[in-house]
N, C-alpha and C positions, 0 to 999 in steps of 0.2 A: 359390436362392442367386444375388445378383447380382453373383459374382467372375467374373472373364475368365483365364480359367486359358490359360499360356502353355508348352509342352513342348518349347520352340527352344532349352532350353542355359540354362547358368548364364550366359553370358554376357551373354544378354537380363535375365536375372536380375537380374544384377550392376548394368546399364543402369537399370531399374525401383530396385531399392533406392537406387541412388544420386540418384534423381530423389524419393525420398520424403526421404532423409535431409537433404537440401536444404527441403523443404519444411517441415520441421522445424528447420534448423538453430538458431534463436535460440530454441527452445523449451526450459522450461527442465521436468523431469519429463518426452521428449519420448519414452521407451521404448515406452512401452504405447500410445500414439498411433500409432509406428511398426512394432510389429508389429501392430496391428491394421488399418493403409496396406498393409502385406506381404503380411497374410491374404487382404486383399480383392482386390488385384490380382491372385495367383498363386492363391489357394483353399486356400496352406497355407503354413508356414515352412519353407522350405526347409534343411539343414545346412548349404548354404555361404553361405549368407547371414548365420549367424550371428556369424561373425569379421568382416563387412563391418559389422553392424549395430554390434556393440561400437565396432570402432575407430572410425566417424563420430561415436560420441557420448562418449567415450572413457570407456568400460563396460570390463572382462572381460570375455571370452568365458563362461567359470563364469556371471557374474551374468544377463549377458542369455540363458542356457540355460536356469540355473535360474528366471528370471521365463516362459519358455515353458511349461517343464513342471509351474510352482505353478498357472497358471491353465488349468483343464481345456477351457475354448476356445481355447486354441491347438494347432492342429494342426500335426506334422511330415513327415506323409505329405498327400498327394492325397486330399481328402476324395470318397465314396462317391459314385455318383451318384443315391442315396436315402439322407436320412439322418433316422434315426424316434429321437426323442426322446422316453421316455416321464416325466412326474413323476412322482414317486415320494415327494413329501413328503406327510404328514399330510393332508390335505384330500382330495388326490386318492386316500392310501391309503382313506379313510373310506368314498369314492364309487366303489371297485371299480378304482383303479388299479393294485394290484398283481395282478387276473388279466387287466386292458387288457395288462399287462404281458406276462404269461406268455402270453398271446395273440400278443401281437407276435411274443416270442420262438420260437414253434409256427412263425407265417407267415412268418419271415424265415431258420431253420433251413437250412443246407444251399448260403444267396446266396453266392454269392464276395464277400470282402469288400471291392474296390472298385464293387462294385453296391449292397449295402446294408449301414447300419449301423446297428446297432441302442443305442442308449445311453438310463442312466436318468438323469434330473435332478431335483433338488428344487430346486420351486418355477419356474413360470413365469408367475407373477401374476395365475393364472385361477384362484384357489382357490372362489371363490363359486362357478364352474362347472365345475368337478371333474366328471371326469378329463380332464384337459388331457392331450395333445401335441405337439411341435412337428415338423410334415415340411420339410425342406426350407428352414427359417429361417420357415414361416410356423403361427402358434399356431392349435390347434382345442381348443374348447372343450366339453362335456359330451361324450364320447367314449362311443360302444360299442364294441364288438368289430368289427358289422356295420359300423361307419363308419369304423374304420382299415381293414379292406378294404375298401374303396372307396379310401381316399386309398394305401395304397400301392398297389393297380389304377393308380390317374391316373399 
């Protein structure tokens, strides 16, 4: 992941979000741009950023919460410092991704969950090369077992 995670206080927070809401300001639809600015910066959406993001764009609180938690890439906690992605749609189920799956879930058993996380996704646009994963924001394509140990090893 190439976010710069900062843990000095909402009030650097506050500083960052105000410096994207700006950057946004004349945009119009400018939500989803701005928490995905947020994400990157901090590694996750913060709760007190919530009422800051509303009010600059003059949103709700409710509506800018509820668009975090419709879209299952926004995060409200400190993302992992492993995060295994496995698909789970059709293609990949065809070519053995639901036991890539159960695999993972064996090897990842027991991590604390700011070390690893484990999540399924459908569809990461490697279906001709099924079973896809993705570690760490970066996709792997015809997966074994023996090859997700290795990438969660690295």
């Amino acid at each position: 992941m190439d976010s710069v995670r900062t843990d000095s206080g909402s009030q650097n927070h506050s500083r960052l979000i105000q410096d994207i809401l700006a950057q946004h300001a004349d945009q119009r639809g400018s939500l989803l741009p701005i928490l995905h600015a947020v994400q990157d910066v901090l590694g996750y959406i913060p709760d007190d950023a919530v009422s800051q993001i509303a009010a600059g764009i003059q949103r709700s609180r409710a509506e800018v919460h509820g668009v975090i938690h419709f879209y299952t890439h926004f995060r409200t906690a400190p993302p992992a410092r492993l995060q295994v992605e496995v698909c789970r749609a059709e293609s990949c189920q065809a070519c053995g991704g639901e036991a890539l799956y159960r695999h993972a879930e064996q090897r990842v058993a027991g991590q604390p969950a700011d070390q690893v996380s484990l999540s399924s996704v459908y569809c990461l646009g490697l279906c001709a090369q099924s079973p896809a994963v993705m570690v760490n924001g970066r996709p792997h394509a015809r997966v074994t077992a023996e090859q997700l140990d290795v990438l969660l090893e690295r």
